[in-house]
C-alpha positions in Angstrom: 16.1 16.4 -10.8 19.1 14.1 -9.8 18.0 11.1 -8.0 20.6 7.9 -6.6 19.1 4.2 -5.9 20.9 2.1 -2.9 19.6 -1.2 -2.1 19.7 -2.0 1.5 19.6 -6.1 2.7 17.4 -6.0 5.6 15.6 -9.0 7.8 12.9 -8.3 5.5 15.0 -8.7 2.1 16.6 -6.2 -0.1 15.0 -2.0 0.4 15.6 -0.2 -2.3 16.1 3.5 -1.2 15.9 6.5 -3.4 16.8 10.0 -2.7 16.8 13.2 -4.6 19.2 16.1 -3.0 15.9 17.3 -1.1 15.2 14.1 0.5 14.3 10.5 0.3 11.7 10.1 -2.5 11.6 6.7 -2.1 11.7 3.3 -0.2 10.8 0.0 -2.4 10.6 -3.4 -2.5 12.2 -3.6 -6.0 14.6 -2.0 -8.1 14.0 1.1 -9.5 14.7 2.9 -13.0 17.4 4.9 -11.1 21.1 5.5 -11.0 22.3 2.9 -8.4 24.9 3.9 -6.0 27.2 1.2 -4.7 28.3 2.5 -1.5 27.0 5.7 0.6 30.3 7.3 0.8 29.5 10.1 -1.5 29.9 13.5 -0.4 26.5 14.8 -2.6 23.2 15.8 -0.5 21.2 12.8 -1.9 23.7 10.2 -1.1 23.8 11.8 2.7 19.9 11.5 2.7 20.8 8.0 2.3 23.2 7.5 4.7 20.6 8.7 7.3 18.0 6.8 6.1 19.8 3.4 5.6 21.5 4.0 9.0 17.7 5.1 10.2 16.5 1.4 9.0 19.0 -0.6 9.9 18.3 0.9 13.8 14.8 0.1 12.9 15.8 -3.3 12.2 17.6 -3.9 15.2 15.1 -2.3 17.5 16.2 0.6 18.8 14.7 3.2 16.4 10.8 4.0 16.6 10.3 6.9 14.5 12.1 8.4 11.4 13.2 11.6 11.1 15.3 11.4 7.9 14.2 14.5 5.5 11.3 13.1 3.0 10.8 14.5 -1.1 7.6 12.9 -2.2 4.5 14.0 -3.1 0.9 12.3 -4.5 -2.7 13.7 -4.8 -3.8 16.1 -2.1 -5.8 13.1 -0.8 -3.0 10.3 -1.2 -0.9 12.3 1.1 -4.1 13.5 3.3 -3.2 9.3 3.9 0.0 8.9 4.2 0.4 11.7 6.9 -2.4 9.5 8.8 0.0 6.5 8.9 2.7 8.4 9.9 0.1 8.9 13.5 -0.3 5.4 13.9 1.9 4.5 16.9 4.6 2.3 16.7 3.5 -1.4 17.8 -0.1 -1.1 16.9 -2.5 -1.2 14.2 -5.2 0.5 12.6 -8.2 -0.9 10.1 -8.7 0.8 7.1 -12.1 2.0 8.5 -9.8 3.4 11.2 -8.0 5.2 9.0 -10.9 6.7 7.0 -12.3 8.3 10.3 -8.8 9.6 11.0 -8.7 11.7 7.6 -12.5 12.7 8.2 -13.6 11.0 5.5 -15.2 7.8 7.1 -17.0 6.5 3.6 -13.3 6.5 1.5 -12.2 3.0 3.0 -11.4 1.8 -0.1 -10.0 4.9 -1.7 -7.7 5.1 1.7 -6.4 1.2 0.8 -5.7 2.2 -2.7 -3.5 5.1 -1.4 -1.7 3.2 1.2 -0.7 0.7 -1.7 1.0 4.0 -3.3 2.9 4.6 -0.6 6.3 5.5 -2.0 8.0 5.1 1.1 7.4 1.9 2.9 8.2 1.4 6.9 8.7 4.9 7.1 5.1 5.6 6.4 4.2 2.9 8.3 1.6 1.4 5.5 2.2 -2.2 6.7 0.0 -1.1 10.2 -2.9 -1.0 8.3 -5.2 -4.4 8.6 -8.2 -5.4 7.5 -11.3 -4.5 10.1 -11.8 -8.2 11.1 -8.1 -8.0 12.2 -6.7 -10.3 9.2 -3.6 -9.0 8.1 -4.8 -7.7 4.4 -2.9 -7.2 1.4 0.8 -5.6 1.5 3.3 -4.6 -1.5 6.0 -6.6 0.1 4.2 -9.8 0.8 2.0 -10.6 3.6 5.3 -12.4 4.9 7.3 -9.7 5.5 4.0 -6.8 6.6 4.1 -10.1 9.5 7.3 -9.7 9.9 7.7 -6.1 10.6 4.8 -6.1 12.5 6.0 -8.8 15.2 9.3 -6.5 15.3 7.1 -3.9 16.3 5.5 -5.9 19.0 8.7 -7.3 20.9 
């Protein structure tokens, strides 16, 4: 399988996007043992999957986009992605515990198997992983530094 890596600058540092010509497999906070593309002018299926996702971001960034509709290629364990299709129901804005998140996969005793699969999240913001906090409301842990999880989370709330 042919995959391309573009690195995006965003309020929140560089993204490193990777698609495969079946969709973005991908979305990283550093660079990836990929084929870097320099530009998304390419007229290949994975470097349009890029285009819409980098375009998809950068509206994200600026506050006009909500939801992501750009065409994924990913997969983990039947119970990693059980997870991840959970985040993708938390609405834009808010914020769910862990615990939360557990109950919403109806598996209320997995807490800390659900935090160990939203840290393998391949495809952060899209998946919205950084709406997950801890259940006293502290922020918690996030591959991209607490800084920026706070970041994108205020951008949420404006």
């Amino acid at each position: 399988m042919i995959e391309y890596q573009y690195v995006l600058k965003t309020a929140v540092g560089d993204l490193y996007l990777i698609a495969s010509d079946q969709g973005l497999r991908g979305l990283y906070w550093n660079n990836r043992p990929v084929p870097m593309v320099d530009d998304l002018q390419g007229k290949g299926p994975a470097q349009a999957i890029l285009r819409k996702a980098a375009r998809q971001l950068e509206e994200y960034f600026q506050g006009i986009r909500k939801t992501f509709d750009v065409e994924l290629d990913f997969s983990g364990t039947p119970f990693q992605e059980s997870v991840w299709q959970a985040l993708r129901e938390i609405p834009f804005g808010a914020t769910w515990s862990y615990k939360q998140l557990a109950a919403r996969i109806r598996n209320p005793k997995a807490v800390r198997a659900v935090g160990s699969a939203n840290g393998k999240n391949p495809l952060c913001i899209i998946i919205p992983c950084h709406r997950v906090i801890a259940a006293d409301g502290t922020i918690g842990g996030y591959a991209g530094g607490i800084p920026n999880k706070e970041k994108l989370l205020a951008l949420e709330r404006k």
